[in-house]
DRENDREN-672407 format. One record per residue (C-alpha): z, x, y. Coordinates in steps of 0.25 Angstrom, whole numbers, plus 2048, in hexadecimal, padded with zeros to 3 digits. Example, Ala and Ser with C-alpha at 12.3 -4.5 7.8 and 13.67 -1.06 7.14 Angstrom:
BEGIN
81F8317EE;81D8377FC;
end
This chain:
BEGIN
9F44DA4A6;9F44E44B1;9F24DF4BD;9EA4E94C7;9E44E74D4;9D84EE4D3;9C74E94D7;9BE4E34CC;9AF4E34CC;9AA4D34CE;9A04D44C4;9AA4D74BB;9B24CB4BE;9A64C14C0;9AE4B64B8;9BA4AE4BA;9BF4AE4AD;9C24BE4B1;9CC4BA4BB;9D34B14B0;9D44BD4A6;9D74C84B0;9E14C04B7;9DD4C44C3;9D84BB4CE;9CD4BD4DA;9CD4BD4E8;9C44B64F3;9BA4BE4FA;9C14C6505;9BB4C0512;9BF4C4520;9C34B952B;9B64B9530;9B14B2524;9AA4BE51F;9AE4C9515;9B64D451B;9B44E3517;9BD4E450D;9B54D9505;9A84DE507;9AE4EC502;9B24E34F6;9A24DE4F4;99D4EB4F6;9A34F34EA;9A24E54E4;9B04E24DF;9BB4D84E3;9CA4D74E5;9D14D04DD;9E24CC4DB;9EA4D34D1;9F64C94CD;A034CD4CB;A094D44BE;A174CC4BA;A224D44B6;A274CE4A8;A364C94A8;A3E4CC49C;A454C0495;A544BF49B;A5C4B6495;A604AA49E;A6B49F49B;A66494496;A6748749B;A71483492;A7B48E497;A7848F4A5;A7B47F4A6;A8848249E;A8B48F4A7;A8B4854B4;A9147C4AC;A9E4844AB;A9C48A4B9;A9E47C4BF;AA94754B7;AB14844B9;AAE4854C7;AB34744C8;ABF4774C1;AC24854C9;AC047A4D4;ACA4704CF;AD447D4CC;AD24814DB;AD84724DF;AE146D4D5;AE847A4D1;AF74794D1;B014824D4;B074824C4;B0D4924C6;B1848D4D1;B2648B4CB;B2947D4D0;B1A4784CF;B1A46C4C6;B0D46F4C1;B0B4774B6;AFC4754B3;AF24804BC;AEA4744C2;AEF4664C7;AE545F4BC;AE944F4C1;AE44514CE;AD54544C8;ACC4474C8;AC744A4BB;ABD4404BE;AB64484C7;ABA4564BC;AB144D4B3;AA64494BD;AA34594C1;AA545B4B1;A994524B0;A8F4574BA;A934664B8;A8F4654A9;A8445A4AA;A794664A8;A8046D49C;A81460494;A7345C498;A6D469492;A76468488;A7045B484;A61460486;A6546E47D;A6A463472;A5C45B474;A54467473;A5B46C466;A5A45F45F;A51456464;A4245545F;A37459467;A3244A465;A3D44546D;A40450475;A3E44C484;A4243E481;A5044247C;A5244B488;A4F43F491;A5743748C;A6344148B;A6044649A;A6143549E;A6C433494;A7443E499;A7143B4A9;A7742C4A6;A844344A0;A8543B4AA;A8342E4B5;A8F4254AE;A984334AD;A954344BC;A9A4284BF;AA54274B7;AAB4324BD;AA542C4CB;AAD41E4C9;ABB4234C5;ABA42F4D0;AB64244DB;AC141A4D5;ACD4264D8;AC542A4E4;ABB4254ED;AAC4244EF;AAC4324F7;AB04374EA;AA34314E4;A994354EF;A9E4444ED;A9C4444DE;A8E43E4DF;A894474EC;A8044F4E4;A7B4444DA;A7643E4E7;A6F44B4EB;A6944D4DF;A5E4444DF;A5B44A4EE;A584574E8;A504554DA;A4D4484DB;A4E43E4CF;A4D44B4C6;A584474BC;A564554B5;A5B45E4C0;A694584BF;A6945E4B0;A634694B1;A624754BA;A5347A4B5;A494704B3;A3A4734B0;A3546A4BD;A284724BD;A1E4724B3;A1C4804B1;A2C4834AE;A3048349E;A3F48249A;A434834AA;A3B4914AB;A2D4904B5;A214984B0;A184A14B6;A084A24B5;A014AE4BA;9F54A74C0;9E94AB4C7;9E749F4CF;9EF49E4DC;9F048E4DB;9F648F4CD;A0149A4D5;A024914DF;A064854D6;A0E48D4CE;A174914DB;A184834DD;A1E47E4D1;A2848B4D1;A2D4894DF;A3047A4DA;A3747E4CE;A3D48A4D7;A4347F4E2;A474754D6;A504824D2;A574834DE;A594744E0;A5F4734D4;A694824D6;A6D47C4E3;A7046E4DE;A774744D1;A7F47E4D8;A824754E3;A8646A4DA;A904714D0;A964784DD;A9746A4E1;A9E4634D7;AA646F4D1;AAD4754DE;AAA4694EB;AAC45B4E4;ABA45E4DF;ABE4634EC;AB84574F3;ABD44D4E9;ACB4554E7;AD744B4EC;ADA44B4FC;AE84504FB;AE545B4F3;AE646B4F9;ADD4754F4;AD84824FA;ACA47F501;AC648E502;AC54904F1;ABF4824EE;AB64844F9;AB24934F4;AB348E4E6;AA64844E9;A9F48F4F1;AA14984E4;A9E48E4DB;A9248B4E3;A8C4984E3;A9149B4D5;A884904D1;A7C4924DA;A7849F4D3;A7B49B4C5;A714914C8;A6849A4D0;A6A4A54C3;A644994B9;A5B4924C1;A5349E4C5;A554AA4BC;A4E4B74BD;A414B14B3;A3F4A64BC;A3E4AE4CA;A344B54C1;A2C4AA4C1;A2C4A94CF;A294B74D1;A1F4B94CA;A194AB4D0;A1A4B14DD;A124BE4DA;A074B54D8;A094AD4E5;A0A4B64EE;A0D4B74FD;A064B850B;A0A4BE516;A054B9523;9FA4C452A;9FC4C553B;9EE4CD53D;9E54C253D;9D94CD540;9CC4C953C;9CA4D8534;9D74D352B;9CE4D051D;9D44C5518;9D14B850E;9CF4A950F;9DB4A6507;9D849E4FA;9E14954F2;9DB4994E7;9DB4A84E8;9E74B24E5;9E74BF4EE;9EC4CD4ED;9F74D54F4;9F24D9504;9E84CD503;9E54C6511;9E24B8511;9E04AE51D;9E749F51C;9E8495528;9E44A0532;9ED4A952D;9ED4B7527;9F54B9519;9F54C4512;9FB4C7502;A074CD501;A0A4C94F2;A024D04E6;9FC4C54E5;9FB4B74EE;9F64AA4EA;A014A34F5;9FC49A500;9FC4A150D;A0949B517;A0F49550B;A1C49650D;A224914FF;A1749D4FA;A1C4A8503;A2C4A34FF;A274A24F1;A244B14F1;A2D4B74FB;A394B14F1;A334B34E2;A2A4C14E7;A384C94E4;A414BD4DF;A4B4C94DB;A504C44EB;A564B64E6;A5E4BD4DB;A634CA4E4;A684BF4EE;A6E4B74E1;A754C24DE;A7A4C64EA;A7F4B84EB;A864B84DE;A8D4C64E1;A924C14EE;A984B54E8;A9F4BD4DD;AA34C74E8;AAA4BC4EF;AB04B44E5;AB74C24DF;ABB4C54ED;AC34B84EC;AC74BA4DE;ACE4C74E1;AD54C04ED;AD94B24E8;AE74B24E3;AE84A34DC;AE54A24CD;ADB4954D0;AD249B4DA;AD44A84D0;ACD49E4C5;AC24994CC;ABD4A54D2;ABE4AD4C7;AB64A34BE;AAB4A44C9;AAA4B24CA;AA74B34BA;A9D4A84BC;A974B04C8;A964BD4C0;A8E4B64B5;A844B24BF;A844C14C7;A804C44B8;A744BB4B7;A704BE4C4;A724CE4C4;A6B4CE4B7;A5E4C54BA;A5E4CF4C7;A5D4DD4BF;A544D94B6;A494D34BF;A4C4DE4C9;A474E74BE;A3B4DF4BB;A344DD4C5;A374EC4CC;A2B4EE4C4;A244E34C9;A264E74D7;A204F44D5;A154F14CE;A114E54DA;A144F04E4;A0B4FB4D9;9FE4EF4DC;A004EA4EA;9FF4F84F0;
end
């Protein structure tokens, strides 16, 4: 439907079911601050027609494929036992090329504790193994028994995963120490502080937590009543801060345990160049941020958001407070066009969105649309991020002269390019979209 801001006659719309079909809801009477109607309304009841608010016309998004669960958990997967082996290269390399060295072999492989090789095996590939096993479920398993089966993998699976954990615990803290122990289990004891007794969050990165998400993707309603938007930003703001949670955690976790735990629990007498272990966990770190950020928030989602925060909305606080401004007794229930001034609390607002169902002096609203009004910002400062990484990892690439820190960089740019790709390619494509979309906002705002 084209949307246009344009007068109808009341009698023409003397029923409500006309606002259901037309998509189009009503304003309040226009009142002054005085209590009475102003001039503009009284213009309105002479000529006998009403203001109502248009609602935004979405921009369809074309179907871009995004990896599936499946491949991005195997992609981190080999991002994090690469990066912890680069790790191990950077500390137990030898130097097998001199004449009189007696080593032959690249890499002083009986000073690894292959406990601990096996112990970061285990949390790295926790999440592939696990989606592995619910991809097996879903392709075998009646419908009957289907949530049964999957509980009983997931618990089966997270009591594997206990008794591995301490197996490899016992036997490192029998040729160590109980500091050995405490720095292993750091982030398990954090866990619960962020998500809680949520078991499901430690196997999977995306997990529908919202009612209105389907396969990890929310959904979007285009409705007419501002309590229905409101409730609707709600739920997305909890699913969007459950994202980030869960990208922090991740990234910070795999950096964790694949770049700082072998250098902490690395042998005290052992030399090792601090500058490329500790830039080797900054890389890996940020590496592993936007791969997360990349999955966890594609282009489809933030069009969620987006077009969510068309419907909300923003205010922006008035400084004339003269009784000539016209202005309306702000409603919960009403939704209110572009220029609209309303009065909240003692204050002025006025609407500087398309259309504005938002709370007056909400701050989670006002960030809410300052953030998701022109997303296209989070994935510009992405990108930038991810070209300033690559930039200085090739920086150090063309000066590092040892074949070890040769390997690991070099690994980290192609994994870095992979995700310049994603980002670079989301980015174009919804730059193009909603260029239209800007121009035809602008086109009915004026």
């Amino acid at each position: 439907m084209t949307v246009t801001n344009r007068r109808y006659h009341r009698s023409q719309l003397s029923t409500p079911s006309h606002f259901q079909h037309s998509g189009i809801a009503s304003q309040p009477q226009l009142t002054g601050n005085s209590g009475g109607t102003s001039n503009q309304d009284s213009n309105s009841e002479e000529d006998g027609s009403a203001i109502f608010t248009p609602f935004p016309k979405h921009v369809p998004y074309p179907n871009v494929e995004q990896s599936s669960e499946l491949m991005n958990e195997l992609f981190i997967f080999c991002f994090t036992i690469i990066a912890s082996a680069t790790q191990f290269l950077h500390l137990y390399r030898s130097v097998w090329w001199l004449p009189n060295s007696y080593n032959r072999q690249a890499v002083n492989f009986y000073l690894i504790d292959w406990d601990l090789a096996i112990f970061i095996d285990i949390m790295a590939s926790r999440r592939l193994l696990y989606c592995c096993i619910l991809k097996f479920i879903d392709a075998n398993c009646p419908e009957t028994y289907m949530d049964v089966c999957k509980k009983a993998a997931k618990y089966s699976f997270l009591a594997f995963i206990v008794i591995s954990f301490v197996g490899c615990g016992a036997q490192i803290y029998y040729k160590a120490s109980y500091i050995h122990l405490f720095v292993l289990s750091y982030p398990l004891v954090l866990y619960p502080m962020i998500f809680g007794l949520n078991l499901e969050q430690f196997l999977r990165m995306v997990v529908d937590t919202e009612p209105n998400c389907i396969n990890g993707m929310p959904l979007h309603s285009c409705s007419s009543n501002a309590g229905s938007i409101r409730a609707e930003i709600d739920a997305l703001k909890t699913d969007f801060n459950n994202r980030c949670k869960q990208v922090i955690f991740t990234s910070l976790l795999n950096a964790y345990y694949a770049g700082f735990v072998p250098c902490v629990l690395a042998s005290k007498h052992l030399y090792y160049n601090n500058f490329w272990t500790t830039q080797h966990l900054a890389c890996v770190f940020v590496g592993g941020f936007t791969m997360c950020v990349t999955y966890c928030f594609p282009m489809r989602y933030c069009d969620v958001f987006h077009r969510a925060s068309l419907h909300l909305g923003q205010w922006c606080r008035v400084n004339n407070r003269s009784n000539s401004l016209p202005t309306y007794t702000w409603s919960k229930t009403s939704i209110y066009p572009h220029g609209t001034n309303v009065r909240h609390m003692g204050e002025v607002f006025r609407s500087i969105g398309y259309c504005t169902s938002a709370i007056p002096a909400n701050s989670s609203h006002y960030r809410f649309y300052t953030i998701f009004s022109n997303h296209l910002l989070i994935y510009q400062a992405l990108f930038a991020l991810q070209m300033l990484l690559i930039v200085l990892q090739l920086a150090i690439f063309a000066l590092t002269p040892e074949w070890q820190n040769v390997l690991s960089v070099g690994f980290l740019l192609l994994v870095n390019f992979f995700t310049l790709f994603r980002i670079a390619r989301d980015f174009f494509i919804a730059k193009r979209i909603y260029a239209s979309e800007l121009l035809f906002l602008d086109m009915k705002m004026e």
